[in-house]
C-alpha positions as CSV (number, residue, x, y, z in Angstrom):
1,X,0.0,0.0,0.0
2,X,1.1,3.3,-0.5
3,X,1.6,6.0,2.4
4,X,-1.4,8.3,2.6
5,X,-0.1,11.6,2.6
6,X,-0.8,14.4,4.9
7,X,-0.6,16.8,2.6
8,X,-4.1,15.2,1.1
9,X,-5.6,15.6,4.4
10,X,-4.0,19.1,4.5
11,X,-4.8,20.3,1.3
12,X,-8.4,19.0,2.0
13,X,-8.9,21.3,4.9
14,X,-7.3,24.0,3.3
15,X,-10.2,23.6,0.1
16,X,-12.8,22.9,3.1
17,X,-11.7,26.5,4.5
18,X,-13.8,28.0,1.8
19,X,-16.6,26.8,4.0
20,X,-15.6,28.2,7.3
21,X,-17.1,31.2,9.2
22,X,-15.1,34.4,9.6
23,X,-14.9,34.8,13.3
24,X,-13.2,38.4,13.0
25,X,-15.5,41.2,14.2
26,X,-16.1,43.5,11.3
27,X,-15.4,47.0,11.3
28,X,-18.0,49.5,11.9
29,X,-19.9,51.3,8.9
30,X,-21.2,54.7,8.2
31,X,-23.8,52.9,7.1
32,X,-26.0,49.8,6.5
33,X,-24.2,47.5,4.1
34,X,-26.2,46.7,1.5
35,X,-27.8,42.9,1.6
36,X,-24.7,40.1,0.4
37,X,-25.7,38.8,-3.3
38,X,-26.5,35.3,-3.1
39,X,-24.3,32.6,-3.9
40,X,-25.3,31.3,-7.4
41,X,-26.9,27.9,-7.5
42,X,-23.9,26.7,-9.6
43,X,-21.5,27.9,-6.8
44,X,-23.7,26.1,-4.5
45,X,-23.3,23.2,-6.0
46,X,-19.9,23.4,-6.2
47,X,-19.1,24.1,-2.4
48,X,-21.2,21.1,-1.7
49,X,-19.6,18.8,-3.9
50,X,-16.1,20.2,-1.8
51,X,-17.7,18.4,0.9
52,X,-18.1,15.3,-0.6
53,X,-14.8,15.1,-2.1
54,X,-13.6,16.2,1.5
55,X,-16.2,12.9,2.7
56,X,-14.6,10.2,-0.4
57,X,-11.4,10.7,0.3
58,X,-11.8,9.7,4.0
59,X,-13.6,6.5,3.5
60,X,-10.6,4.5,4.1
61,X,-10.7,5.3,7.6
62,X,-13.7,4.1,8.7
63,X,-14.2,6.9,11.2
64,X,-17.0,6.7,13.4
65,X,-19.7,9.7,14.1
66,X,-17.2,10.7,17.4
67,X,-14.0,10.4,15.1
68,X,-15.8,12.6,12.4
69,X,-16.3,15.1,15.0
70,X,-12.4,15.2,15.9
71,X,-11.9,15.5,12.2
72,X,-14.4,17.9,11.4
73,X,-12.7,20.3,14.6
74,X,-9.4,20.1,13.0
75,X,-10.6,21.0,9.6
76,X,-11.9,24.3,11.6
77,X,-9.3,24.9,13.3
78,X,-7.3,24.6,10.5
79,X,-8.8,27.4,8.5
80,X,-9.4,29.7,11.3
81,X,-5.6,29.2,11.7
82,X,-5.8,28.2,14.9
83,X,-4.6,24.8,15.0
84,X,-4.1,22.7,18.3
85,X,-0.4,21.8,17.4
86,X,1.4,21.6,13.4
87,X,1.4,19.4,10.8
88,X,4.6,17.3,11.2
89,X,6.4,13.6,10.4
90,X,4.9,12.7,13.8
91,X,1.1,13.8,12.5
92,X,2.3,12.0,9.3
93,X,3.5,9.0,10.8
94,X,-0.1,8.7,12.9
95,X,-2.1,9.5,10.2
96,X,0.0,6.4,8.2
97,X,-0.4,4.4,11.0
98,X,-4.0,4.8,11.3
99,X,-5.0,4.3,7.9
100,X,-3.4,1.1,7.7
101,X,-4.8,-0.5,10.8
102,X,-8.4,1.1,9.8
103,X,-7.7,-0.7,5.7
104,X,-6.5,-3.8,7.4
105,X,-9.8,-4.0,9.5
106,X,-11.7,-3.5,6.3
107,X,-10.0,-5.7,3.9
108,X,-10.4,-8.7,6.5
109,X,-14.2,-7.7,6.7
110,X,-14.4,-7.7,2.9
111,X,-12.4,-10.9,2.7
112,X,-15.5,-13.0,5.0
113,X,-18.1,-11.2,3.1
114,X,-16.9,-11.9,0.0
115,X,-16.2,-15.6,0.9
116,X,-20.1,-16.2,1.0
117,X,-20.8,-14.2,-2.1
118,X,-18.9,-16.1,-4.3
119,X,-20.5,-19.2,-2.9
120,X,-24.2,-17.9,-3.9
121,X,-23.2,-16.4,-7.2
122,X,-21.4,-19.7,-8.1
123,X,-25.0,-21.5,-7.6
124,X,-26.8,-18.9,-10.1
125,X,-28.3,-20.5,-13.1
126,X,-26.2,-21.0,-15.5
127,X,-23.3,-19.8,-13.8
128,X,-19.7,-20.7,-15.5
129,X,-16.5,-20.6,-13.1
130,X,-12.9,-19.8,-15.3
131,X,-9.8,-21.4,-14.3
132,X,-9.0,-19.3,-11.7
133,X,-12.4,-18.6,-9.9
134,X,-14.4,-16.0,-11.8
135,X,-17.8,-16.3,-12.2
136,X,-19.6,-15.6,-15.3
137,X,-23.5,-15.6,-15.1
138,X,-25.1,-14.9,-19.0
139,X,-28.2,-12.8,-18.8
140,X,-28.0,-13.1,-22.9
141,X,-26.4,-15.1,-25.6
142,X,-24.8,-12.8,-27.9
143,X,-24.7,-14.4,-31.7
144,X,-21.1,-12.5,-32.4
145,X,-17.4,-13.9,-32.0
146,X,-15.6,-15.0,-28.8
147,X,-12.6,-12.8,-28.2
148,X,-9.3,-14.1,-26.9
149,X,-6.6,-13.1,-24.4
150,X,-4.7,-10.6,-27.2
151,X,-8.3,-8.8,-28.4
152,X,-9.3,-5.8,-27.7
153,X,-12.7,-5.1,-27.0
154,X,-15.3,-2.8,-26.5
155,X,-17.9,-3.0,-23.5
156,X,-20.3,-1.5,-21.6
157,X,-20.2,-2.4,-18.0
158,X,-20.8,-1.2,-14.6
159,X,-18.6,-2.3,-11.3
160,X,-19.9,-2.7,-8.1
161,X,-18.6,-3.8,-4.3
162,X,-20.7,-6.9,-2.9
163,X,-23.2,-4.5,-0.9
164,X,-24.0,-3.1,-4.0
165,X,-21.8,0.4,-4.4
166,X,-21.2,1.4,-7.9
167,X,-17.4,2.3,-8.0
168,X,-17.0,2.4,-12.1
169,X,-19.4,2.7,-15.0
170,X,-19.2,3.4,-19.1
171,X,-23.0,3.9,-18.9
172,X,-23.1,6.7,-16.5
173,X,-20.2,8.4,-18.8
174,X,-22.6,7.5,-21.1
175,X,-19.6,6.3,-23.4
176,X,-17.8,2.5,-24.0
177,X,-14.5,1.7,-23.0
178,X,-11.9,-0.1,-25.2
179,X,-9.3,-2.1,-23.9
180,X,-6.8,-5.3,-25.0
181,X,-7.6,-8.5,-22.5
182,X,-4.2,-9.1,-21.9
183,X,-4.0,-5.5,-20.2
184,X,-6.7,-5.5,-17.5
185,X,-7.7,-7.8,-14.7
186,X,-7.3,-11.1,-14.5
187,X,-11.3,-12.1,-14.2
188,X,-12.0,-9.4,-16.8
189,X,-8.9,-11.7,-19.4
190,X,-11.1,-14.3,-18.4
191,X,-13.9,-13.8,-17.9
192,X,-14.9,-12.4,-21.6
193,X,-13.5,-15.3,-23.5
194,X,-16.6,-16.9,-22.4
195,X,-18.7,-14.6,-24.2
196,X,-19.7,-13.8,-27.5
197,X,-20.2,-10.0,-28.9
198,X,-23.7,-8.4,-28.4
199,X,-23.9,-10.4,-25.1
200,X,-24.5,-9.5,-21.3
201,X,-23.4,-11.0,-18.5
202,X,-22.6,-11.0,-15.2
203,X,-19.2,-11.6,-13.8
204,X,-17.9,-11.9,-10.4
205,X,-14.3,-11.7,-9.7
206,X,-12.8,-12.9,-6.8
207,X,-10.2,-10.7,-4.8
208,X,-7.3,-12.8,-6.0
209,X,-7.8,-12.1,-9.9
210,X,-9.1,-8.5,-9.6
211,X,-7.5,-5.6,-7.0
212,X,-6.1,-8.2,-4.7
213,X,-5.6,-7.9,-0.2
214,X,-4.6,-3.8,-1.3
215,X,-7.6,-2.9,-2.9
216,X,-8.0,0.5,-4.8
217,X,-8.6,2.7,-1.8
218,X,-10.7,4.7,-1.4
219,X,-12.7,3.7,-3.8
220,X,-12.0,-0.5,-3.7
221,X,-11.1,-1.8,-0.5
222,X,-8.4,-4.6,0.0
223,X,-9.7,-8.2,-0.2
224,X,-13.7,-6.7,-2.0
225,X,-14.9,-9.2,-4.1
226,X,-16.4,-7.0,-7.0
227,X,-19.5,-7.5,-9.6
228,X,-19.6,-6.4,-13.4
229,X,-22.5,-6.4,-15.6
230,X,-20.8,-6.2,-18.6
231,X,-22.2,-6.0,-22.5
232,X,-19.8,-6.9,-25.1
233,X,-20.4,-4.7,-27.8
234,X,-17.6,-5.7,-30.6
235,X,-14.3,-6.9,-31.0
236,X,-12.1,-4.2,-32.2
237,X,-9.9,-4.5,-35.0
């Protein structure tokens, strides 16, 4: 795994300060101020969705409503520039040490879940396992050709964790991706040369053959067993 850095966290609060309240008394007018223009709905927007970058990016800690309180303090204190004590290798060290043990915790809860989902999805109907474990359920024949390992295809699909969490999908980009076999996953390599173009399916890739015990965090934890409904819409030559 890599080191999270805290300069993420630090450059986080430092967007987030956009969002804090001036606690300065203001200086005294001659008269009224006139009525502060609101903030265009477009700005709005765009403050909020700070906030839920702020909110991703701390998913691999796990934090509890308490720790998000302690989190949400420093992020004020931050940008009032009034910080408890400095960012330092000691605060880095910590905040390493703390993601780890928090990813650890996840990835061996994500390992037991997934256990059991593989298990069910291997007794759908018509469910096909590949040599090393994926498996592929057909929701329709296609009538096209079956690619192999050095193809390159084009699909539609959508990617989601076992409690149903969509981390990845062409459709909502509302565009296909194109890719060679032999240069993605090891379920995906797989998993499509057991389909045929213009069919759908849905595969299930064990930890092992997709992002392994380190994940993709914060948006695939270690160990996650992870579902694609994928269409395969041509071979590309």
């Amino acid at each position: 795994m890599k080191p999270f850095r805290i300069a993420l966290v630090a450059a986080l609060a430092l967007a987030a300060s956009a969002r804090a309240e001036d606690k300065k008394p203001a200086a005294p007018a001659a008269k009224p101020a006139a009525p502060a223009a609101k903030a265009p709905a477009d700005t709005d927007r765009a403050l909020y969705s700070v906030g839920l970058a702020v909110a991703k990016s701390l998913d691999v800690f796990a934090l509890q409503p308490g720790e998000l309180e302690k989190v949400l303090q420093g992020i004020r204190d931050g940008a009032a520039g009034k910080p408890k004590f400095q960012l330092d290798e000691k605060s880095q060290q910590q905040v390493n040490e703390l993601a780890r043990s928090r990813m650890a915790v996840t990835a061996e809860r994500e390992k037991t879940k997934g256990a059991g989902y593989l298990d069910k999805m291997a007794k759908e109907k018509g469910a096909i396992k590949t040599a090393s474990g994926a498996v592929v359920i057909p929701e329709k024949q296609g009538t096209g050709a079956t690619p192999t390992a050095t193809d390159k295809v084009k699909v539609h699909y959508e990617g989601k964790l076992v409690d149903g969490t969509v981390f990845d999908s062409s459709r909502k980009r509302n565009e296909p991706a194109e890719f060679p076999l032999n240069g993605v996953i090891k379920c995906w390599t797989e998993a499509l040369q057991k389909m045929k173009v213009g069919g759908k399916a849905k595969v299930v890739c064990p930890a092992a053959i997709a992002y392994g015990e380190q994940g993709r965090p914060p948006v695939i934890p270690g160990n996650a067993v992870l579902t694609f409904d994928v269409e395969l819409l041509d071979i590309v030559k």
